[in-house]
N, C-alpha and C positions, 0 to 999 in steps of 0.2 A: 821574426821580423818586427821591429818595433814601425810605429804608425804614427805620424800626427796629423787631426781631423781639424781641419778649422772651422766655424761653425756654432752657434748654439740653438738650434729650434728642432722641431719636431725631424726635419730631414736629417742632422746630422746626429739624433739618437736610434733611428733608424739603423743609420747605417751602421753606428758604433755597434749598437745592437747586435745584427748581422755578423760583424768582424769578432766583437766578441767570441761569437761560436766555433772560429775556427783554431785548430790545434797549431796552425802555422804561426800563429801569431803572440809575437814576444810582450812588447808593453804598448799600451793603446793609451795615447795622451790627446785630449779634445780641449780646444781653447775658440774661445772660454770655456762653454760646453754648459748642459742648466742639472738640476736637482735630478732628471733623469739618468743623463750620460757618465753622472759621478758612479755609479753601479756597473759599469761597462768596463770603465778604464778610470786616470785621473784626470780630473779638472784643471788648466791652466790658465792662472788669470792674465791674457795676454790679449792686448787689442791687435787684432790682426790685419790689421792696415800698416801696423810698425812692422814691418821686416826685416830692421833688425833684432830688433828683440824676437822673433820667430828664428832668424837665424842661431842666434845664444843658445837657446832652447834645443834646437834640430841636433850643435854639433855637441851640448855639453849632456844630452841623452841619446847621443847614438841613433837618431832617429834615420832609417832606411827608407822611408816614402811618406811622400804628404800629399793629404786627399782636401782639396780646396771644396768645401759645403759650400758658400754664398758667391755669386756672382762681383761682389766688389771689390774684393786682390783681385779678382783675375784681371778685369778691368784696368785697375791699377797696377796690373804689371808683375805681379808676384815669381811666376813662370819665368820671366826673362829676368827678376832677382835673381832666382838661382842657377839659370844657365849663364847667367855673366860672371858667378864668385867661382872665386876655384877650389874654395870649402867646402862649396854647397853643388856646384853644377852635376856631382854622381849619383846626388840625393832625385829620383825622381818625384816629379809633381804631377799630381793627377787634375788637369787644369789645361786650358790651353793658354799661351804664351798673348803679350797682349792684344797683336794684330788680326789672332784668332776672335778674342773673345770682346773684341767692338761689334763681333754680331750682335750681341747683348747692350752691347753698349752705344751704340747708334743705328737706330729703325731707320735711316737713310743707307747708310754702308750695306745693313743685309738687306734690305731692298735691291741693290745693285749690285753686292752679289747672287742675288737672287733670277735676277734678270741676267746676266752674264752667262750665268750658267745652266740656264736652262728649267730651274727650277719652278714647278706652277706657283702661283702667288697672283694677288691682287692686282689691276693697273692703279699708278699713282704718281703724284708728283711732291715735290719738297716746299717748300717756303719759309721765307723768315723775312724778317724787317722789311730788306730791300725789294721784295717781290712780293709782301701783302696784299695787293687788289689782283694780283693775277692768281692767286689763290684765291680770292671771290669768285673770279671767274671759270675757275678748275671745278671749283665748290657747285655751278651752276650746270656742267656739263655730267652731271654725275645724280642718277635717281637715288633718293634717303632707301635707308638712314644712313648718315653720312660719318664717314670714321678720320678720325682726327687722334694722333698720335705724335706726343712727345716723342722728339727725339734722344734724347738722352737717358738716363735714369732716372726714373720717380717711384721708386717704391713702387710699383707696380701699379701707380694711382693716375698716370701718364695716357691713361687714352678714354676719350668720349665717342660715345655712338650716337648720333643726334636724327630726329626725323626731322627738324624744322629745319629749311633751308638758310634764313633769316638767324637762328638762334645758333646753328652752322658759324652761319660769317663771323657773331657777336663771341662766341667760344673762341674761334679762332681768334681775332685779333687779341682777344684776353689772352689766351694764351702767348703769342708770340709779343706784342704793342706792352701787355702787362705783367708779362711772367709770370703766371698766373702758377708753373709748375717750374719756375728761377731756369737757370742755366742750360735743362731739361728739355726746356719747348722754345729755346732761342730761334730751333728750328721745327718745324713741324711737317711731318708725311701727313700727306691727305691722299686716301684711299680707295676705291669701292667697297662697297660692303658686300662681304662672302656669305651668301647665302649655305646655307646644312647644316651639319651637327657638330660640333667641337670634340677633339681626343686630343690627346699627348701621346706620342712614338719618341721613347727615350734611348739612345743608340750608345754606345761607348765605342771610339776607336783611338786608335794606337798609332793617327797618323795614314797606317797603308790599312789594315782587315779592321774590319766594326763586327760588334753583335750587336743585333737590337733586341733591346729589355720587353717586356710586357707592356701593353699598352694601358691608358687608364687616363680616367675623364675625371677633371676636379666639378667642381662647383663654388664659382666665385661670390654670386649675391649674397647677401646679409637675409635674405629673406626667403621665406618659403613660397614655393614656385619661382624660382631666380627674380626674385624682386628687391628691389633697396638698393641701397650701394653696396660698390664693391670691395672685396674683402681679400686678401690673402689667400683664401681658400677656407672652403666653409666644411669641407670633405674629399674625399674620391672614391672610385671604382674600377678595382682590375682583375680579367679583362672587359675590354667594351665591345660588348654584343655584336656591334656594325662591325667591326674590326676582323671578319674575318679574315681567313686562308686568300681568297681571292683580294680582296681590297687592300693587305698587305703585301702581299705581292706588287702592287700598283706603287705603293709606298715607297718600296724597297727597290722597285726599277728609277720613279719617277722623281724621288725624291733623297732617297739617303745615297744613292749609287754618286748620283750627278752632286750631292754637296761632299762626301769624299774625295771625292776625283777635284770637286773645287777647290779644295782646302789643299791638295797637292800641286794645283794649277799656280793657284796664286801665291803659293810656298808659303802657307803658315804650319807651323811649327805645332799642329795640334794632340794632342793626348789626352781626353779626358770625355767629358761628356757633352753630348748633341740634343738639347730639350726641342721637338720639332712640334709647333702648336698647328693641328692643320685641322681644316672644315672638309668634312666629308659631303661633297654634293653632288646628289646621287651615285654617291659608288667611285667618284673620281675624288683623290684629294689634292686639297692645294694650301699651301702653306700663310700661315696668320701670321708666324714668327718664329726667329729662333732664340733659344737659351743658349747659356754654355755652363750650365750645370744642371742638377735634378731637381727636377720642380717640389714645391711642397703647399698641399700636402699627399702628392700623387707619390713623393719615394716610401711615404708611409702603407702604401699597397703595393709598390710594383718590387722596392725590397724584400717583405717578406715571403714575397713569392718567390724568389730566385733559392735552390736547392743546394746549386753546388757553394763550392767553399769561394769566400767572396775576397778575402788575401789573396788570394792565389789568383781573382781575376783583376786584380790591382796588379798587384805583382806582373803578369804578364802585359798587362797595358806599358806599364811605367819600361819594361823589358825589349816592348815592338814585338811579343811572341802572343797575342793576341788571337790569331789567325789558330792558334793550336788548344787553345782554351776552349771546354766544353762548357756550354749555360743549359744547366737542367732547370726547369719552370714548373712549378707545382700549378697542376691543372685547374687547381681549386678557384673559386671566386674569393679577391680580397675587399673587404669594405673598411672606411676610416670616416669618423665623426668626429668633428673636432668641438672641443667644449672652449667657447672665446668667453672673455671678461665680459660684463655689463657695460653698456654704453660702446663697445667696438662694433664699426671700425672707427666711430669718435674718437671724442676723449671717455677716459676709463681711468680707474685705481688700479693702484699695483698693493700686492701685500696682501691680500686674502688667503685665508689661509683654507687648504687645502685637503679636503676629509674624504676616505673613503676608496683611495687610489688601491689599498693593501684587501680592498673585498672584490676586486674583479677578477674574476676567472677567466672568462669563454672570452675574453678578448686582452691583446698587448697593448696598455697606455704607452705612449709617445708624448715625453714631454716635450712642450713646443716652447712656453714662456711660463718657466715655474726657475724658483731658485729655495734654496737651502735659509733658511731662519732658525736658527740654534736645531731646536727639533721638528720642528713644523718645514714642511713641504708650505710656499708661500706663488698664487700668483706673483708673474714681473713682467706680463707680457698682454698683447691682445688677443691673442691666440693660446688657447692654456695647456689644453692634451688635445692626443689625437688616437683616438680607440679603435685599432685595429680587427678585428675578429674575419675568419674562414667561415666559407659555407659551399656549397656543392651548387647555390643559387646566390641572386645578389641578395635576395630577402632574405633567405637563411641566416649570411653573414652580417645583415645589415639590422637584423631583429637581434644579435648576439650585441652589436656595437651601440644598440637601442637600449638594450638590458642594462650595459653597463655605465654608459650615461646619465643613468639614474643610480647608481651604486655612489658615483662620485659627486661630492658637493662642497660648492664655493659662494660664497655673497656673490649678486648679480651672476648665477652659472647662464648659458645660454648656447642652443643648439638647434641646428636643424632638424628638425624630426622626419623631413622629405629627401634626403638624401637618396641620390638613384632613382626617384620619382619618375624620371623617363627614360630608366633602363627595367624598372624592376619585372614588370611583363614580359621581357626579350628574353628567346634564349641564352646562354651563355657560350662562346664560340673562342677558344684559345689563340 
């Protein structure tokens, strides 16, 4: 089976990775794809918002299935590109079609399918322009810290947590009066704020049957002890302690049951992946947000956890034969530390070059934002690797991603050295 991955950061070397291992798989083409994913498969230098040029590509290498990494084709449409051509509509996409994947792309629409279908989630209301002092007023009826979300795409830079009521209002109207995050916070969800602990439940469905992947908690802040601003991800941990037997069960009734059943209610066209961001309060969860791909840098622990062959759980997604697919999960604990550029999530240099990736052992680099310079392995990114390593505890694994963290070095390297910080005492609970 030939594959194209679109994609270039730490998730889609990941997954390349993974696909790599299986015997079913023909040629593995990742575009762009960085200095990692080139060892996997080939690199194509293709902007992936052009679909045509994705189509050229797909029909003049016999490509059998395309695995959509980033959330913005899908957005734009890529899924309904290729069910509308008659070159391309046999070629599955592992993606949902557009109407699906405005979950991602408007915090208002999954809000209301959220509420529709019964899903837990936050109380909240919308605002923009024309309704700005009645969002003062929402803003007043609501105890801090007060959550304020972009509606549209912003790099993931889209939502504030605020405890002043007053500095609330002054956000808001920047946001919406200023555009403070452009076309993004035209409109803006205002929130409650969900009290508990933050995980990711990452689901795959086929439309009718899902599996759910391993669970696993990022860490967004720039700083130790979640301090500073927010970052892409600073790390992860799979799985997460609180996460047991019983609370996923809760998950899997309350939550992934009823947004299946949703996605068939209101006839979207879905195939691919379900990022469900939920706060566990006390023992109950309820939903922050959805994706509609795999979060990063959580697919760098909840992939190398999955055993069986990962083609073949592609393949049956892209098939609707899902429901017959076995997912073996290696029991172990996965930890990932990502090494970002100097001055990220600022500004930062690219070009650094890149020493000591070929002396780690006890754990798998994921490049996130490196590219090829004649021989030199070069920073290109704010995010540089992401160091995988196994343990039997989160510290085991998380002292092996420690180890190698220091193996590797770059001008301005930088890392959390607390990753897991408020898991690493817990048992571990599959």
């Amino acid at each position: 089976m030939n594959i194209l991955l679109l994609g270039s950061g730490g998730r889609e070397h990941a997954l390349a990775w993974k696909l790599a291992q299986s015997d079913k798989l023909g040629n593995l083409y990742i575009a762009p794809g960085n200095a990692g994913t080139s060892a996997c498969g080939e690199n194509l230098a293709l902007d992936i918002s052009n679909f045509d040029a994705i189509k050229n590509e797909v029909l003049s290498r016999s490509v059998d299935l395309v695995i959509v990494g980033p959330e913005a084709p899908l957005v734009e449409g890529i899924s309904d590109y290729f069910a509308n051509d008659s070159n391309l509509k046999s070629v599955p996409v592992i993606g949902p079609k557009k109407v699906g994947a405005t979950l991602e792309g408007s915090k208002q629409f999954a809000k209301e399918f959220m509420f529709r279908h019964g899903v837990p989630t936050a109380k909240y209301q919308s605002f923009n322009k024309s309704n700005l002092h009645e969002g003062y007023a929402f803003l007043g009826t609501l105890q801090p810290p007060y959550v304020l979300k972009a509606d549209g795409l912003a790099a993931g830079k889209g939502v504030l947590i605020l405890d002043d009521l007053e500095e609330a209002k002054t956000e808001l109207r920047s946001m919406i009066a200023d555009k403070k995050f452009g076309e993004a916070s035209e409109n803006v969800v205002v929130e409650e704020f969900l009290k508990g602990i933050e995980l990711s439940v990452f689901v795959l469905t086929d439309g009718e049957s899902y599996k759910i992947l391993p669970s696993a908690k990022d860490y967004k802040r720039i700083g130790e002890g979640d301090t500073g601003l927010n970052t892409g991800g600073m790390g992860a941990i799979s799985p997460v302690p609180f996460a047991d037997s019983n609370f996923m069960q809760k998950v899997e009734e309350q939550v992934v049951k009823p947004t299946i059943e949703g996605f068939k209610k209101d006839g979207f066209d879905y195939k691919g992946f379900v990022f469900i961001g939920l706060m566990n309060d006390n023992g109950n969860p309820s939903v922050v947000e959805y994706n509609v791909r795999m979060g990063d840098p959580e697919t760098e622990v909840v992939i190398p956890r999955i055993k069986s062959d990962l083609v073949e759980m592609f393949r049956a997604c892209g098939k609707g034969t899902l429901a017959g697919y076995h997912l073996e999960i290696d029991e172990r604990t996965a930890a990932t530390v990502m090494l970002v550029s100097g001055g990220y999530p600022k500004s930062y240099e690219k070009g650094k070059v890149i020493k000591g990736i070929d002396s780690v052992t006890q754990s798998t680099p994921f490049h996130a934002g490196t590219a090829e310079q004649g021989a030199d392995i070069v920073t290109s990114g704010g995010r540089v690797l992401a160091l995988t390593s196994f343990g039997n505890t989160i510290k085991e694994a998380l002292d092996k991603s420690f180890i190698s963290a220091e193996l590797v070095d770059f001008e301005g390297k930088y890392y959390r050295a607390d990753i897991g910080f408020d898991l690493v005492n817990e048992s571990t609970v599959v």
